[in-house]
N, C-alpha and C positions, 0 to 999 in steps of 0.2 A: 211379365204379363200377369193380372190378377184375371182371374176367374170369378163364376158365384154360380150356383147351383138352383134350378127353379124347385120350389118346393110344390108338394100335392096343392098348396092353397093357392099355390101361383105368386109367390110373393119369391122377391131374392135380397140376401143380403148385403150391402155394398161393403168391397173389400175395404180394409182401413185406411192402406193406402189411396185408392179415392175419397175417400170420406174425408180425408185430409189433405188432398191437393185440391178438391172443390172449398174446402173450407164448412164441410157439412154439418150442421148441427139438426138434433132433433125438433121434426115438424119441417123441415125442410121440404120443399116440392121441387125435384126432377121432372124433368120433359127428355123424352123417346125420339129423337129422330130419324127415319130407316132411311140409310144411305145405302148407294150398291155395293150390295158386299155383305153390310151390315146392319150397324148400330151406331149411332152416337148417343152419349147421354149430358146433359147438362143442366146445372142449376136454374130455378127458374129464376129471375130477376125481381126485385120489391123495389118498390120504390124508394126504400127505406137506401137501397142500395150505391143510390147516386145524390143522398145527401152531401153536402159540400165540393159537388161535382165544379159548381161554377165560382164559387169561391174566389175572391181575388180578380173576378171579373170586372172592371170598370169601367166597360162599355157600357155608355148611356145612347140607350134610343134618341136619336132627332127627334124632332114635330112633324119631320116627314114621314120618317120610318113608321112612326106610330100612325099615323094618316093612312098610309101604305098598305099596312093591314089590314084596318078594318076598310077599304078599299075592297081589297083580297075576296071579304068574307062573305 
């Protein structure tokens, strides 16, 4: 279990071992979830982060699908 300690300025320091299972670097932004009970914390998401997500994808839209959408909008 790591712990961390709130300081007088209200700031806490993340153990290393999270720091290193989230894959933290500096400038990073954390988000606070209060769950019952507790706390969860987790990295915030960039967009940077689901570069080459779709990769290798080649699914091409129809003339319908495409139609379909702005149908939708």
């Amino acid at each position: 279990m790591d712990y961390s300690t709130l300081t007088s300025q209200n700031q806490i320091t993340v153990p290393v071992r999270v720091r290193n299972s989230l894959s933290l670097k500096p400038g990073d932004k954390l988000v606070f979830y209060k769950i019952a009970g507790g706390l969860t914390v987790t990295k915030v998401k960039s967009i940077k982060d689901f570069n080459g997500l779709l990769r290798g994808n080649s699914h091409k839209l129809s003339k319908q699908e495409k139609e379909g959408v702005w149908l939708q909008r």
